[in-house]
DRENDO-1510 file (C-alpha; in Angstrom, 1 decimal, always signed):
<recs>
REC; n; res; u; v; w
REC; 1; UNK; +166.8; +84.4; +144.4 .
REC; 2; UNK; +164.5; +85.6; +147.2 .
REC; 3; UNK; +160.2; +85.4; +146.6 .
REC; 4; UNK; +159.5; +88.9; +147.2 .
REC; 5; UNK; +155.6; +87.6; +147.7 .
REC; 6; UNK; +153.9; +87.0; +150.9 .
REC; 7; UNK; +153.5; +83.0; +151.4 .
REC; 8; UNK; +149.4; +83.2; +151.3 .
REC; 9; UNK; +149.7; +85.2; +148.3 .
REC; 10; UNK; +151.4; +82.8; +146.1 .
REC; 11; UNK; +149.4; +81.1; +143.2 .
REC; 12; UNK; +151.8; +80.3; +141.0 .
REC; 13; UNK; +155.6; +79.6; +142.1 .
REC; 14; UNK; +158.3; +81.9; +141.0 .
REC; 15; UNK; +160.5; +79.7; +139.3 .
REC; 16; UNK; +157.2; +78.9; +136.6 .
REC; 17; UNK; +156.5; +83.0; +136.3 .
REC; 18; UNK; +160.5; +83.2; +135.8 .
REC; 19; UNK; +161.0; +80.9; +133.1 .
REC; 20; UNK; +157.7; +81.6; +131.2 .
REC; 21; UNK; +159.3; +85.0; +130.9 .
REC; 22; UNK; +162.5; +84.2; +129.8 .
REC; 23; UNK; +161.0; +81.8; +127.3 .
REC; 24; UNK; +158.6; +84.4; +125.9 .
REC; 25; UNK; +160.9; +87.0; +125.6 .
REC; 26; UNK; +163.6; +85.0; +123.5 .
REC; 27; UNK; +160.9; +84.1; +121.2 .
REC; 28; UNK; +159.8; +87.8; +120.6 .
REC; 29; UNK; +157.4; +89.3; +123.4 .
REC; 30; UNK; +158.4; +92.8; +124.8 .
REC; 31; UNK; +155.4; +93.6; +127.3 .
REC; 32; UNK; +153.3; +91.4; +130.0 .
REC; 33; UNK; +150.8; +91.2; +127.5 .
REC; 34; UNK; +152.8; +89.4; +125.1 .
REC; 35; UNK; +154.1; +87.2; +127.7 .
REC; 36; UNK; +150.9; +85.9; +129.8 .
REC; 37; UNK; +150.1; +84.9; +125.3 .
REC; 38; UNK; +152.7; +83.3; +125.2 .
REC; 39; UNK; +152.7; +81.0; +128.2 .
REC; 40; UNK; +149.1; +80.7; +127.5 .
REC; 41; UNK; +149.7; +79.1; +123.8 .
REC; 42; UNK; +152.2; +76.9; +124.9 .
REC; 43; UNK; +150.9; +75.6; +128.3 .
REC; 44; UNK; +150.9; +72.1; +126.8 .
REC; 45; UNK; +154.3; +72.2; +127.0 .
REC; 46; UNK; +155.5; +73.9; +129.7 .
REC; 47; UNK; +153.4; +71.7; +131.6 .
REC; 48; UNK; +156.4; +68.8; +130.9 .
REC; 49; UNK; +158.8; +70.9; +133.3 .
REC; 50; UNK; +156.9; +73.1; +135.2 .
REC; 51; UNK; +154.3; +72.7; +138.1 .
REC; 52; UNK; +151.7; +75.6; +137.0 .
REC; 53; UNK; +149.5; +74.2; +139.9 .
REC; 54; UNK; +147.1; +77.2; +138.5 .
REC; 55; UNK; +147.6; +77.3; +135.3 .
REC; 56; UNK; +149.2; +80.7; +133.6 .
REC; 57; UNK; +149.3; +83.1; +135.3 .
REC; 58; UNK; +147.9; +86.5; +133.9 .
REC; 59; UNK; +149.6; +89.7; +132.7 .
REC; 60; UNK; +149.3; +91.6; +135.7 .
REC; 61; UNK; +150.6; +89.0; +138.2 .
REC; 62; UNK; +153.7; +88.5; +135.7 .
REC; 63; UNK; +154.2; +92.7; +135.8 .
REC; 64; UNK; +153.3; +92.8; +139.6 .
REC; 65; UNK; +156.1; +90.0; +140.7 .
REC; 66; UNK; +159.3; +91.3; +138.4 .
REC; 67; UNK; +158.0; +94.9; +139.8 .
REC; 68; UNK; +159.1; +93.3; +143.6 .
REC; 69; UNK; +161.9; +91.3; +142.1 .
REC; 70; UNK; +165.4; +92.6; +143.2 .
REC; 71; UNK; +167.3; +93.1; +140.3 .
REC; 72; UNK; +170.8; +92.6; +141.7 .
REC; 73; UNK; +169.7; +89.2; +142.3 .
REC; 74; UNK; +167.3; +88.6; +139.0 .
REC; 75; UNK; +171.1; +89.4; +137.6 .
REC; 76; UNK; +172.9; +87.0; +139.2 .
REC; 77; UNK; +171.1; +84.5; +139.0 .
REC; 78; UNK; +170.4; +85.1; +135.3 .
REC; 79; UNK; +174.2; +85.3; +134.9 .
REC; 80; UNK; +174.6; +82.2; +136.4 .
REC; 81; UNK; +172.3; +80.1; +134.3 .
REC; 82; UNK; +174.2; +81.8; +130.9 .
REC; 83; UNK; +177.6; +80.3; +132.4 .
REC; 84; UNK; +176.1; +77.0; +133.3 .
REC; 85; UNK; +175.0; +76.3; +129.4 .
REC; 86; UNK; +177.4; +78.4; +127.6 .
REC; 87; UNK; +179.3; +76.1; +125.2 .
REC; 88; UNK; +182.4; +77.5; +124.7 .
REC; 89; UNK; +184.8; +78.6; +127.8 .
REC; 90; UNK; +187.4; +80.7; +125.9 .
REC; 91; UNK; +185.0; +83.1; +124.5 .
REC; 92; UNK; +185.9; +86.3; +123.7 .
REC; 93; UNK; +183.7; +88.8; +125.9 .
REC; 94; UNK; +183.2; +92.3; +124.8 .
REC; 95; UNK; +182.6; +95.1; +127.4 .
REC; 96; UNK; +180.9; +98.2; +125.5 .
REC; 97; UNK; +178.2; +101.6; +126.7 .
REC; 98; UNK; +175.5; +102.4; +124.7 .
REC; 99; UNK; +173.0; +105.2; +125.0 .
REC; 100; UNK; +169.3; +103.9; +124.2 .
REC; 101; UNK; +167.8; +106.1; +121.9 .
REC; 102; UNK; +163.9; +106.9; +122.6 .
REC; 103; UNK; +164.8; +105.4; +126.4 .
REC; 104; UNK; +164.7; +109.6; +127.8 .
REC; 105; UNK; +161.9; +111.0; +129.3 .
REC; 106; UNK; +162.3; +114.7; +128.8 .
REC; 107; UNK; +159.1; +116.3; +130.6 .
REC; 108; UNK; +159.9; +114.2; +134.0 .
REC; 109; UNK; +163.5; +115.2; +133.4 .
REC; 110; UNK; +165.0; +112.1; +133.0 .
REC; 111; UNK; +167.8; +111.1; +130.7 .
REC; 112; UNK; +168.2; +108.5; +128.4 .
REC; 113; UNK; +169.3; +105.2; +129.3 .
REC; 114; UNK; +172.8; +104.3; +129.3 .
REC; 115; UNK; +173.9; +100.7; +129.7 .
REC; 116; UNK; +177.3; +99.1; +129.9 .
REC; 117; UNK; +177.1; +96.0; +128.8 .
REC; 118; UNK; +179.1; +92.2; +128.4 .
REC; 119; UNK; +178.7; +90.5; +125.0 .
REC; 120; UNK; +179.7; +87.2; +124.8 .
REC; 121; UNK; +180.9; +87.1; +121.2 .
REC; 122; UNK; +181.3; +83.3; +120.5 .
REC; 123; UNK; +178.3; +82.8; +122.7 .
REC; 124; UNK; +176.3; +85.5; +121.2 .
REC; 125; UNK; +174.9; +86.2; +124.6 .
REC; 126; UNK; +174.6; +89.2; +126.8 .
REC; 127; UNK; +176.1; +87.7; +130.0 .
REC; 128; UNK; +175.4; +91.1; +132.1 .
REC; 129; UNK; +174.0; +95.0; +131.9 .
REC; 130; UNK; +174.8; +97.7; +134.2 .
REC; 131; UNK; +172.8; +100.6; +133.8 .
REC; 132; UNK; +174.8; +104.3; +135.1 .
REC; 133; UNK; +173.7; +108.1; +134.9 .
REC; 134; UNK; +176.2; +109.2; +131.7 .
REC; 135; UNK; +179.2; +108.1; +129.3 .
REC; 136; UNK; +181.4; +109.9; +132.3 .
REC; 137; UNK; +180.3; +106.4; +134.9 .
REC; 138; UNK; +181.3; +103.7; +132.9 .
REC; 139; UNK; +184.7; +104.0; +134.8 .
REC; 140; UNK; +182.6; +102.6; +137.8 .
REC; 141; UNK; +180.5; +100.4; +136.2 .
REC; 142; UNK; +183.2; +98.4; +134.5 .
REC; 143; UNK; +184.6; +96.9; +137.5 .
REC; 144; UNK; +181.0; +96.0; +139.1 .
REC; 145; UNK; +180.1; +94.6; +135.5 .
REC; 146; UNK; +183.6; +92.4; +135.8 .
REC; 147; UNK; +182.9; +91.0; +138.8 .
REC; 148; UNK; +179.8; +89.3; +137.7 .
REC; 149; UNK; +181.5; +87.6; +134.8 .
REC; 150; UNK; +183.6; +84.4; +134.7 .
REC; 151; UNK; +186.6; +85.4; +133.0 .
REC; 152; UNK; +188.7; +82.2; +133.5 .
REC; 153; UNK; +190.1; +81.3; +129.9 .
REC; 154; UNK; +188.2; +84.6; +128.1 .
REC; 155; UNK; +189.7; +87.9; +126.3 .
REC; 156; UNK; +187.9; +90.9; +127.5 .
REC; 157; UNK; +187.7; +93.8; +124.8 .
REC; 158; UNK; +186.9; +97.5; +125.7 .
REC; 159; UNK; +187.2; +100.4; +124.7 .
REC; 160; UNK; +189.4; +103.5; +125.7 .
REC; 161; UNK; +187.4; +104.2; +128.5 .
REC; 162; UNK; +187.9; +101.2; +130.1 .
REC; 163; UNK; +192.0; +101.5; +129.9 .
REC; 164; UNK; +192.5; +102.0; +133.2 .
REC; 165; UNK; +195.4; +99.8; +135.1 .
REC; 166; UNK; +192.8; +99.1; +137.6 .
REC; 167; UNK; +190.4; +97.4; +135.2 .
REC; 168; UNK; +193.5; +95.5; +133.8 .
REC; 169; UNK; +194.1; +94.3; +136.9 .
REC; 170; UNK; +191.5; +93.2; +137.9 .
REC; 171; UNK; +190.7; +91.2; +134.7 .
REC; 172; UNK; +194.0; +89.1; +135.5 .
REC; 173; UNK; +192.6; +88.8; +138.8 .
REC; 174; UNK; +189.7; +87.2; +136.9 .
REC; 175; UNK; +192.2; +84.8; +135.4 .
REC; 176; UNK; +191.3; +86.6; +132.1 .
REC; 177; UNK; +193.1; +88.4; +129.4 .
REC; 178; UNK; +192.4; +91.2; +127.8 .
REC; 179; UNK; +193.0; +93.7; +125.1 .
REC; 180; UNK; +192.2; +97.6; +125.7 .
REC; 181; UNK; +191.9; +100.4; +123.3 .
REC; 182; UNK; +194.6; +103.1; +124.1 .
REC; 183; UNK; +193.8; +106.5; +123.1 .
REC; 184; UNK; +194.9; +110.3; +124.7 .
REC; 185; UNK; +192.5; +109.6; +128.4 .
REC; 186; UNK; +196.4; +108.1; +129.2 .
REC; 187; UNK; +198.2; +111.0; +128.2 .
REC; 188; UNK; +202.0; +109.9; +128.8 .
REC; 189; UNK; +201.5; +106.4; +128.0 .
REC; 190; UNK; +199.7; +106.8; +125.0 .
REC; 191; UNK; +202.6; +109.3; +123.9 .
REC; 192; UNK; +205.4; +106.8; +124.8 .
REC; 193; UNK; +203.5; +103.8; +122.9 .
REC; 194; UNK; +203.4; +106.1; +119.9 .
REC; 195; UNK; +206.7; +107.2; +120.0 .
REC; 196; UNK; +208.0; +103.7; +120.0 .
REC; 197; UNK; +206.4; +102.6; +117.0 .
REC; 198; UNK; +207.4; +105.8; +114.9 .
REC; 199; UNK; +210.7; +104.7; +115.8 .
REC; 200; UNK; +210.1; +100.8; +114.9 .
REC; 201; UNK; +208.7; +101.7; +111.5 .
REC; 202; UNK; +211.2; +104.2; +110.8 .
REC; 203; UNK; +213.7; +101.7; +111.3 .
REC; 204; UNK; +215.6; +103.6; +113.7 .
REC; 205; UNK; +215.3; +100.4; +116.4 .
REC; 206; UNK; +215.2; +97.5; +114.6 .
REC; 207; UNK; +215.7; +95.4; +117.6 .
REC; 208; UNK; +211.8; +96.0; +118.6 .
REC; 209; UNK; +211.2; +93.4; +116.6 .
REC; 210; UNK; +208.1; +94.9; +115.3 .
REC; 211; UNK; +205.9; +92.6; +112.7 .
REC; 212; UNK; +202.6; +93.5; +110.7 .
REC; 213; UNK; +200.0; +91.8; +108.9 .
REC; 214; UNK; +197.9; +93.8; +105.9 .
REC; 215; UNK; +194.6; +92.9; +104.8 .
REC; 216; UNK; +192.7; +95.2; +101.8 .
REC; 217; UNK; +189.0; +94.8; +101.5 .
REC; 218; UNK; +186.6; +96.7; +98.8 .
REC; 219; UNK; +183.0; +97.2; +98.5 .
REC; 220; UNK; +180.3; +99.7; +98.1 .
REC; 221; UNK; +182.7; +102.2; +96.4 .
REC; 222; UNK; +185.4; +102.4; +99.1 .
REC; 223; UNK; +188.5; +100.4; +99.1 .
REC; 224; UNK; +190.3; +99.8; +102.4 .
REC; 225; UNK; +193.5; +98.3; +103.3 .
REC; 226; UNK; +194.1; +98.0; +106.8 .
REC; 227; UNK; +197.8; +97.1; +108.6 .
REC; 228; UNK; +198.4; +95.8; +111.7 .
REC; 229; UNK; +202.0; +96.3; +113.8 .
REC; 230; UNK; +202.6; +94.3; +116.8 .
REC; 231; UNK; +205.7; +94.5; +119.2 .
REC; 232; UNK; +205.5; +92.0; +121.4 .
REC; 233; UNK; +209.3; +91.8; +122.7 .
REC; 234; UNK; +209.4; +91.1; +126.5 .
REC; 235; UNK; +212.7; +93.7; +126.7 .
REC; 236; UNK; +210.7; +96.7; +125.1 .
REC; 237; UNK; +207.1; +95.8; +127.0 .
REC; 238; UNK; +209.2; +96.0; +130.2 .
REC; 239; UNK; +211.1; +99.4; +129.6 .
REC; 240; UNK; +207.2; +100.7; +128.6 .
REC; 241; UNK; +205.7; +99.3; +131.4 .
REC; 242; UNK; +207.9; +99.9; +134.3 .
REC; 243; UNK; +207.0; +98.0; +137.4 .
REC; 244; UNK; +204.5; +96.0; +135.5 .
REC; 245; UNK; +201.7; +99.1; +135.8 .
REC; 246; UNK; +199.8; +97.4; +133.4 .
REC; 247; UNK; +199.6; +94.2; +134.7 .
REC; 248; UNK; +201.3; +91.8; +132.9 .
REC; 249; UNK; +201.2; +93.9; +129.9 .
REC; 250; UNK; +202.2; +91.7; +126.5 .
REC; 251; UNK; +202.4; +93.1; +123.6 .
REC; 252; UNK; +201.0; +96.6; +122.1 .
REC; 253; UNK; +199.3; +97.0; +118.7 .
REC; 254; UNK; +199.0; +99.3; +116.0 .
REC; 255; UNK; +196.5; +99.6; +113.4 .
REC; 256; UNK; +196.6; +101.7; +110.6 .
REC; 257; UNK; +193.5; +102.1; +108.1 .
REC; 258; UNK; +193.5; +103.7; +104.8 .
REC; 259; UNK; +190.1; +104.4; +103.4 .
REC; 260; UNK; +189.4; +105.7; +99.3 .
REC; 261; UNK; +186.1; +106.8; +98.5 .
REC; 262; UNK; +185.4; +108.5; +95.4 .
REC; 263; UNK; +189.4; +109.6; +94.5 .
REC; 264; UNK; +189.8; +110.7; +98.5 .
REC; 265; UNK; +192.0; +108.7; +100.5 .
REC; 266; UNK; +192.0; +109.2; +104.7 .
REC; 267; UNK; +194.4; +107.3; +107.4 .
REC; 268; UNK; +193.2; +106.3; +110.8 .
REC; 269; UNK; +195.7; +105.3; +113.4 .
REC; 270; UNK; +194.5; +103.3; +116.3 .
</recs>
């Protein structure tokens, strides 16, 4: 990652302001104040891995440097470390947008925040953020969000806006897998994959060779049993997915949830 500062300038190298950030922030600081505390409370031992040839360095030289920093490469570098310690390789990693509320600045105009992000589930890590103007970007996003991850080995999850071919694509690229929520943004093939399982479960083609799974939970009043359906035959998969569109589509799911609270009962398909 490039030093943004002038070589005369520098009292304190980056790699100490770096990591006295990252530290302090995992253990609960949210503003340069907080940090420049932080690394001043525990200079004992930082001092067993890092030079602080000047000590700590004070809040405003902390804000000043990640002001200059790119981020593109504060990223990427960031990322890089996360892969390096991670413990587990075949991690499931899920892709999700989320609007941060209070993040909008409506007298200067500006919007609220929205950031796709990369959840490492086993890890419990955020492996990578991309930040884009509205819900409507995320289609963009995705991709550049993809090709910062290592996805040798790990399932990606996202939602319907993320099932697009190209995404699929290019997570097998990746070497990855992945599992996409299907809903009406593909009109024709969201149709087809719903015809096909009326017909399984209607017994009408019992050669899908449909199975399910059922699993009821309770609790707080409501009482929900939720079923799964799977067709996973390689025949069927190819007549829906001709030419392999979705790339190296496997199997297509089902689930069915049916919810009672207080004597009402509703079904959800997904």
């Amino acid at each position: 990652m490039d030093d943004p500062r002038i070589e005369r300038t520098k009292a304190h190298p980056l790699i100490d302001i770096i990591v006295i950030t990252i530290c302090a922030v995992i253990c609960g600081a949210d503003d340069w104040v907080g940090v420049a505390e932080f690394g001043t409370s525990k200079a004992a031992w930082l001092k067993d891995f890092l030079e602080l040839p000047n000590g700590i360095p004070s809040h405003d030289t902390f804000g000043r440097v990640f002001a200059r920093i790119n981020p593109d490469q504060f990223q990427q570098s960031f990322l890089q470390w996360i892969q390096a310690v991670q413990t587990v390789r075949a991690d499931i990693i899920a892709i999700d947008g989320k609007t941060h509320r209070g993040s909008h600045d409506r007298p200067n105009g500006k919007t609220a925040l929205h950031l796709v992000s990369a959840w490492a589930a086993e890890n419990r890590l955020v492996l990578g953020q991309i930040a884009v103007d509205s819900t409507s970007n995320e289609i963009t996003a995705i991709p550049q969000l993809l090709d910062l991850l290592d996805l040798r080995g790990c399932t990606v999850t996202i939602d319907a806006m993320g099932c697009q071919t190209a995404i699929a694509a290019k997570i097998r690229d990746g070497e990855g897998h992945d599992v996409l929520a299907l809903k009406a943004n593909q009109t024709t093939f969201h149709a087809d994959v719903q015809a096909l399982f009326a017909d399984a479960r209607a017994a009408k083609q019992p050669e899908y060779g449909m199975t399910c799974a059922t699993e009821t939970t309770s609790g707080h009043g409501r009482v929900e049993t939720r079923t799964a359906y799977v067709i996973s035959d390689p025949a069927v998969i190819a007549y829906l997915n001709p030419g392999n569109r979705w790339r190296d589509l496997a199997s297509i799911a089902l689930v069915e949830a049916q919810r009672t609270v207080d004597g009402k009962t509703t079904t959800e398909q997904r």
